[in-house]
Each structure stands twice: as structure tokens, then as C-alpha cells.
C-alpha positions in Angstrom: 0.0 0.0 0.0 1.0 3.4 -0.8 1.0 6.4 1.2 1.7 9.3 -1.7 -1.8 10.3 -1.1 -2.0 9.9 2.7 -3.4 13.1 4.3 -4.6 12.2 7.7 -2.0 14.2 9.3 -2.2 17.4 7.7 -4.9 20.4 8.2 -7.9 20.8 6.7 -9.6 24.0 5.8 -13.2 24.1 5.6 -14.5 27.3 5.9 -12.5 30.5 5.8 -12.4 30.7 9.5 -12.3 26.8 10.5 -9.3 24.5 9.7 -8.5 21.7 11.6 -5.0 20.6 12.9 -5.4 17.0 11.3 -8.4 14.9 9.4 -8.8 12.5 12.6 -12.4 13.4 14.1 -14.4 11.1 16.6 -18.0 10.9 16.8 -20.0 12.7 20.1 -19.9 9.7 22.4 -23.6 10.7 23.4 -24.6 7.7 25.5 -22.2 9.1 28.1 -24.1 12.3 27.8 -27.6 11.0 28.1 -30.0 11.8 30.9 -30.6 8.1 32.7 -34.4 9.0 33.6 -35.4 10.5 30.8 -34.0 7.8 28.7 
């Protein structure tokens, strides 16, 4: 496998005024956020 094209690493700009340090994002772990009698 090659990594020529391997970009995880590197910023990302997606708006004008929001770039990101590196393309590695994790999902809201919401079931640690939920309320546990109302759900």
C-alpha cells in the first residue's frame, strides 16, 4: 500500500475561519451524555 496520497496528518480547511490541525475526528460519544431517567 502506498502512502503518496495519505493526508490524515495534515490540516484541513473548511471554511474561511475553520481548519482543523489533522483529518482525525471522533464521533459525540452521546450515551455518556444522556440523561438516565429521561432515557
Amino acid at each position: 500500500m502506498t502512502t503518496a496520497g495519505y493526508k490524515l496528518l495534515t490540516p484541513l480547511t473548511l471554511d474561511d475561519d475553520l481548519t482543523l490541525k489533522n483529518r482525525v475526528v471522533l464521533a459525540p460519544l452521546t450515551r455518556a451524555r444522556s440523561d438516565p431517567v429521561t432515557h
